[in-house]
C-alpha positions in Angstrom: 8.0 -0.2 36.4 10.6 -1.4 39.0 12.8 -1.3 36.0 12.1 2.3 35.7 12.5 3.1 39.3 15.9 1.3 39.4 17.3 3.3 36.3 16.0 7.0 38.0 18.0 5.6 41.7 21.0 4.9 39.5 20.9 8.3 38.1 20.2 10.3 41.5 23.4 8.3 42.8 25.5 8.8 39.8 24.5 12.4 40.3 25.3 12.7 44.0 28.6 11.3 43.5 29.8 13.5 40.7 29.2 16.4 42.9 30.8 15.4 45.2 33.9 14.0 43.4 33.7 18.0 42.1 33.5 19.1 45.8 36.6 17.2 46.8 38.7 18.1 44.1 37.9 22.0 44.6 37.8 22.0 48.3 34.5 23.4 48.1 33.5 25.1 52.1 31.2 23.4 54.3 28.4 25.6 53.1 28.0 23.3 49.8 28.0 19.9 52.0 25.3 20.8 53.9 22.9 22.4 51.3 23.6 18.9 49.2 22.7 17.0 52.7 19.9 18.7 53.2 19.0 17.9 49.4 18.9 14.6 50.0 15.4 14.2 51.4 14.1 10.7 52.0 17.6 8.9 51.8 18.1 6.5 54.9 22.1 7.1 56.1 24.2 5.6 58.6 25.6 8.1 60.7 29.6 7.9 59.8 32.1 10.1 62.2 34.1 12.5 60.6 36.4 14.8 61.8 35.3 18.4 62.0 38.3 20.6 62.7 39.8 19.8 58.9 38.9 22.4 56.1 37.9 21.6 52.8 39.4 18.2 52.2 37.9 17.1 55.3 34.4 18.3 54.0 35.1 16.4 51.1 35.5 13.2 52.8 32.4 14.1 55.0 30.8 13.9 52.1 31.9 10.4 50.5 30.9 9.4 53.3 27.3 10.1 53.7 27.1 8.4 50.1 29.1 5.3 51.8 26.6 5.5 54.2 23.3 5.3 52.1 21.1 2.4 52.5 18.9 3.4 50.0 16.6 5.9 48.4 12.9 6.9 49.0 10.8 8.1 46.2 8.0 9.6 45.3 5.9 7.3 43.6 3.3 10.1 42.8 5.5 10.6 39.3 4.3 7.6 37.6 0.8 9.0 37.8 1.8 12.1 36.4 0.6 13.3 33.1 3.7 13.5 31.2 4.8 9.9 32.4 1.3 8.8 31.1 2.0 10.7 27.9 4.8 8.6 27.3 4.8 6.8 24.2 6.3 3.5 22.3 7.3 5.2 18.9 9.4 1.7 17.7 8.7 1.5 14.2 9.3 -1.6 11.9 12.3 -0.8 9.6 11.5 -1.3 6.1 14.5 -3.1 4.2 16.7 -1.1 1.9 16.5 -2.1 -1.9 19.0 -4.6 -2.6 21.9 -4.0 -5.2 22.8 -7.7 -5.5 20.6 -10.8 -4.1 23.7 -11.9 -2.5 26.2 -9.2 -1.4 28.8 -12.0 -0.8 29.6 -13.4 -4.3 32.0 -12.3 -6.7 31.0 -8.8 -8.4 30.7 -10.1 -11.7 28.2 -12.4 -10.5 25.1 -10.7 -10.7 26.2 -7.8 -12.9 22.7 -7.2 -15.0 22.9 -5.8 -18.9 22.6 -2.1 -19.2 19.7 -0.5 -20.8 20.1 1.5 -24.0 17.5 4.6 -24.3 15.3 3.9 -27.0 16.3 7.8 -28.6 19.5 6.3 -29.5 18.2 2.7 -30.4 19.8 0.4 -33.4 16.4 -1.4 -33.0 13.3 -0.1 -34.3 9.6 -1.5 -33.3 6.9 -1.9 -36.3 3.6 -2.2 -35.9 1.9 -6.0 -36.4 1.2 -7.3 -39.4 -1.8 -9.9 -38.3 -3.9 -10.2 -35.3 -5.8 -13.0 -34.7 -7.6 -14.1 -32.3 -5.0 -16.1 -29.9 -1.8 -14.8 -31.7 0.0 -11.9 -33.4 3.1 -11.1 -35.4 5.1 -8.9 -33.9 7.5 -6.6 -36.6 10.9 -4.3 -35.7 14.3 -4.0 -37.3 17.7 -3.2 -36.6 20.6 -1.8 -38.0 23.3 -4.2 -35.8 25.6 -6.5 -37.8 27.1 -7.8 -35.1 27.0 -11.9 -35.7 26.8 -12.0 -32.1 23.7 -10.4 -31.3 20.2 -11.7 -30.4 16.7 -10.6 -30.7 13.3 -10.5 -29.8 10.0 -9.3 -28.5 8.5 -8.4 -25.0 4.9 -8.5 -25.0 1.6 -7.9 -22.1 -1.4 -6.5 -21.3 0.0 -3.4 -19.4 3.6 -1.7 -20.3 5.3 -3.8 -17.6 4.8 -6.5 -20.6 5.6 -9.7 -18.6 6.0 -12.5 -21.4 8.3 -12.3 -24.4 9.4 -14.6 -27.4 12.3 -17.0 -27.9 15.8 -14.9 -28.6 17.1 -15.6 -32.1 20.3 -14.6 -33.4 20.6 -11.7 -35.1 23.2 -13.7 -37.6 25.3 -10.5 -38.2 22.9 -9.3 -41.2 20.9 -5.9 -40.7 17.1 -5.4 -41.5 13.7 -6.1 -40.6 12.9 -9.5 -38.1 9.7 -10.7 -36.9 8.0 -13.4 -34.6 5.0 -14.9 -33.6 3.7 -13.9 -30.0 0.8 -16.9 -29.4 -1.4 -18.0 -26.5 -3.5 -14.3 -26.5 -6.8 -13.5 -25.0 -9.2 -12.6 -27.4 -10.2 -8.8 -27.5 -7.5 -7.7 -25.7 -5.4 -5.0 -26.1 -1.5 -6.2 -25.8 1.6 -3.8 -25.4 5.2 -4.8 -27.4 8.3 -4.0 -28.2 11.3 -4.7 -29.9 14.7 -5.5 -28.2 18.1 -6.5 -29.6 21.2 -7.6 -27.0 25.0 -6.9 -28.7 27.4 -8.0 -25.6 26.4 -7.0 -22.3 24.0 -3.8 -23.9 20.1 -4.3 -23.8 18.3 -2.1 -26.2 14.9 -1.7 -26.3 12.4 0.1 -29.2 9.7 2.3 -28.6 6.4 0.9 -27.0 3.2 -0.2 -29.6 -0.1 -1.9 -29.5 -2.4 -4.3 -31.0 -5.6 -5.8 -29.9 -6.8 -9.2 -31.0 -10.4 -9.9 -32.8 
């Protein structure tokens, strides 16, 4: 609170003195001094002597110094019981962290530069429905047109489409056609999402979503 008084003196002084900074400069007439004096109700001055046969300048300096001479400033307390310093709220909110591009944002560009997506409507990778489900396993089916000798496959399987586990990458070998492999460690009588995915360079693509459910 005495925080709060001290900031709202500061102000009242900071106020005073730019009028009066304003009256000196435009040689404002005595008239303005004394309604400003007069305005100051409650400040504690030391009487200063001027000299009262100058004009405006001199009322100027009459002024500067009445604010030399204040000791300090009374106020009204009554205004931190009013209702709209009551009403007065705290609305500091916790800041909720921006997504990240890059884990760190100091290492080199290239270091954390993830494989594009391909949309599945333009996919060289096709995913075919299993060919057995058992009971703790299943053999996921797809294909791809990609004869790049540099290319790798393989599946992403789970119980909901955010799939979560997915089989060993194997090299494509740089011959086209229809690949499979065995996704293992299932719960029974469960029904699992898959898909097929093939990775030529830097480019990820991805074949349309399935299902199977284990006996």
């Amino acid at each position: 609170m005495s925080k709060f008084k001290n900031v709202i003196i500061f102000v009242v002084i900071l106020a005073l003195a730019f009028v009066g900074y304003s009256i000196f400069v435009n040689k404002g007439n005595t008239s303005s001094s004394s309604s400003l004096t007069s305005a100051m109700t409650g400040a504690v001055v030391n009487p200063v002597s001027t000299d009262q046969t100058g004009t405006g300048s001199t009322t100027g300096q009459e002024f500067l110094n009445t604010l030399l001479g204040i000791q300090n400033i009374k106020l009204n307390a009554s205004v931190f019981d009013s209702a709209s310093f009551l009403s007065l709220q705290d609305y500091t909110t916790t800041l909720i962290p921006e997504p990240s591009g890059r884990p760190n944002p100091f290492a080199p560009i290239d270091s954390f530069v993830q494989a594009p997506v391909v949309n599945s409507s333009t996919s060289i990778v096709t995913t075919l429905p299993v060919t057995s489900s058992l009971k703790f396993n299943a053999v996921l089916n797809g294909s791809t047109t990609s004869t790049d000798v540099n290319a790798t496959r393989w599946f992403e399987y789970g119980t909901t489409t955010d799939m979560g586990s997915k089989t060993p990458e194997v090299s494509v070998g740089g011959v086209a056609g229809s690949f499979h492999q065995t996704a293992a460690g299932l719960t029974r009588l469960t029904t699992y999402y898959f898909k097929a995915a093939i990775k030529v360079g830097d480019v990820v693509t991805y074949g349309e979503v399935l299902t199977f459910k284990t006996n």
